[in-house]
C-alpha positions in Angstrom: 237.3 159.3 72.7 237.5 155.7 74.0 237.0 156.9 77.4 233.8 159.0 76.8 232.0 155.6 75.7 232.8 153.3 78.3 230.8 154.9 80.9 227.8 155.3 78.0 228.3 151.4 77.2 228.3 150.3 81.1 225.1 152.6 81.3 223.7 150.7 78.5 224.7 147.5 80.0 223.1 147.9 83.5 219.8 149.3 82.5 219.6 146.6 79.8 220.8 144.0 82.8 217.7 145.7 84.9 215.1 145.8 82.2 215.8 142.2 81.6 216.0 141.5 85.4 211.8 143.4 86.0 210.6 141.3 82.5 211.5 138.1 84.6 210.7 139.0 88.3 208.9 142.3 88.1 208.0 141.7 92.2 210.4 141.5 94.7 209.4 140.3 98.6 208.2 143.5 100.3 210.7 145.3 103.0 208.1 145.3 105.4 207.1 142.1 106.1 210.2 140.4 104.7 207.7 138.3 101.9 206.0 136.5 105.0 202.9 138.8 104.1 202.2 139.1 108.0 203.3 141.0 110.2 203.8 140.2 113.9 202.7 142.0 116.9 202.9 141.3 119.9 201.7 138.3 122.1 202.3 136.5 119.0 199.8 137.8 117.2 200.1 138.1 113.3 198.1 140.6 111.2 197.9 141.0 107.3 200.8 143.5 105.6 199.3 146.2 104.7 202.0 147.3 102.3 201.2 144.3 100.1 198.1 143.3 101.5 199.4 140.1 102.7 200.6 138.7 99.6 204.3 139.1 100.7 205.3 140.9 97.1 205.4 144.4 96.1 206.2 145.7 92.6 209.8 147.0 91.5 210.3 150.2 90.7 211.0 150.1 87.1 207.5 148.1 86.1 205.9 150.8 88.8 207.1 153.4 86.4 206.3 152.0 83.3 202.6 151.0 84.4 202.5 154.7 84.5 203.9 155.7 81.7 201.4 153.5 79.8 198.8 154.6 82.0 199.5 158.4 81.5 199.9 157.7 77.2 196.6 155.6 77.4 194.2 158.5 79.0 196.2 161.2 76.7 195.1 159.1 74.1 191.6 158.7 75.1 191.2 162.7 75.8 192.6 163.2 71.9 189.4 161.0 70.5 
């Protein structure tokens, strides 16, 4: 029995650890540019990121997902009225 509910309470305990983790730094520094927010070409040039439009942050997955999910819920709601 005891073995059936560790792996349900280290389940609990990393998605709690990641929930906390996206409340306090839902952005993370974006793969493409490394968080410089340019990107270089060559001859030294620099150009804007276009995966985070040159702010050098791009959001995590889990607030992605629950934008949506509150998104979604908010135009189900709105079609109901």
């Amino acid at each position: 029995m005891a073995s059936a509910i560790c792996p349900i309470i280290a389940l609990a305990f990393i998605t709690f650890g990641y929930w906390s983790w996206c409340q306090i730094r839902p952005f993370k520094p974006c793969r493409k540019c490394r968080g410089a927010g340019v990107k270089r070409l060559m001859l030294r040039r620099t150009r804007r990121c276009t995966r985070c439009q040159g702010t050098g942050y791009v959001i995590r997955l889990g607030p992605k997902m629950a934008n949506h999910l509150r998104r979604f819920a908010r135009e189900l709601d709105r079609g109901r009225k």
